[in-house]
N, C-alpha and C positions, 0 to 999 in steps of 0.2 A: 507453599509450592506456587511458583511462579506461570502462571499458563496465558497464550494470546490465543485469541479466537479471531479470526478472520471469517467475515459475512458480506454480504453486496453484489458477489460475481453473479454472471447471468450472462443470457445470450442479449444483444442489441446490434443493430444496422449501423454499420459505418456513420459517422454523422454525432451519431447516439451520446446519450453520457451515462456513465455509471458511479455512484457514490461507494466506496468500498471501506468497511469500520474493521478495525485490530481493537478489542476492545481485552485489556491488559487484568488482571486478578494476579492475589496474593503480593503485591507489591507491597513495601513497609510505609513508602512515600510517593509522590506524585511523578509518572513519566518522566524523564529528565530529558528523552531524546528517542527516535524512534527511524527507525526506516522502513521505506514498502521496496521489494526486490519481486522479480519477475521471471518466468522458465520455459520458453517455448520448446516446444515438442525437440527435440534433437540442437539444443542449446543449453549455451552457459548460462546459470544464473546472472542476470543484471541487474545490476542499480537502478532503483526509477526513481526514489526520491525519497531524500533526508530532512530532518528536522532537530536543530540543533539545541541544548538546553536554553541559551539564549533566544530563541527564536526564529533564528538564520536558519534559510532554507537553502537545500544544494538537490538540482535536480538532471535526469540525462538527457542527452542532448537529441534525442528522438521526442523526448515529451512535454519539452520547454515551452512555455505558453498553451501547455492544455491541460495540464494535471497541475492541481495545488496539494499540498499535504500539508494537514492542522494536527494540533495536539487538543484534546477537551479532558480539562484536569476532571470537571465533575461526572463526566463518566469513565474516566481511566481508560479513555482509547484514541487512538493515533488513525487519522479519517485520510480518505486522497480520493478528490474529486476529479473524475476525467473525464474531459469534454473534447467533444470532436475526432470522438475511438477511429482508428484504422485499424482494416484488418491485420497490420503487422501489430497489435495492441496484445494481438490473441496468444494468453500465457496464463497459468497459473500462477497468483499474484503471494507475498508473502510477506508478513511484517518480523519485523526485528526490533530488541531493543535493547541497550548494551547489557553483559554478561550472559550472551549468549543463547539468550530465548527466542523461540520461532514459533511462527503459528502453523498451523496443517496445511493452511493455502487455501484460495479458494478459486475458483475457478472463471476465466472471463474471454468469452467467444463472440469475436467481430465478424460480421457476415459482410459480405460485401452488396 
């Protein structure tokens, strides 16, 4: 059974940075590809940033130059560092990885 766990959210001051881990179980073979998405209170789920099997990154145009998203085969989880949080950051954050798996979410509040 395939499960993601998302860990890392927390509260931090504008400025702040937060490291956030989807760390992936049950898989047969190593992450091939991975996404982190985002849900502010009375919004659509967004895109914040892809990671492609080959390595190619694709990110949204709100987070470009502050957030990077890695893959780490030896721990089977999909990482995304974010530097320089705004309070528009403030969402519950969620990983994906293709066939359709999602983690619970965790949670990440930018104070101004």
């Amino acid at each position: 059974q395939v499960q993601l766990v998302e860990t890392g959210g927390g509260l931090v001051e504008a400025g702040g940075s937060l490291r956030l881990s989807c760390a992936v179980s049950g898989l047969l073979s190593n992450i091939r590809a991975g996404s982190w998405y985002r849900q502010a209170p009375g919004q659509q789920r967004e895109l914040v940033a892809q990671i492609y099997r080959d390595g190619r990154t694709d990110y949204g145009d709100s987070v470009k130059g502050r957030f990077t998203i890695s893959k780490d085969d030896s721990k089977s989880a999909i990482d995304l560092q974010m530097n320089n949080l705004k309070p528009e950051d403030t969402a519950v954050y969620y990983c994906d990885i293709p066939g359709g798996y999602w983690g619970q979410g965790t949670q990440v509040t930018v104070s101004s």
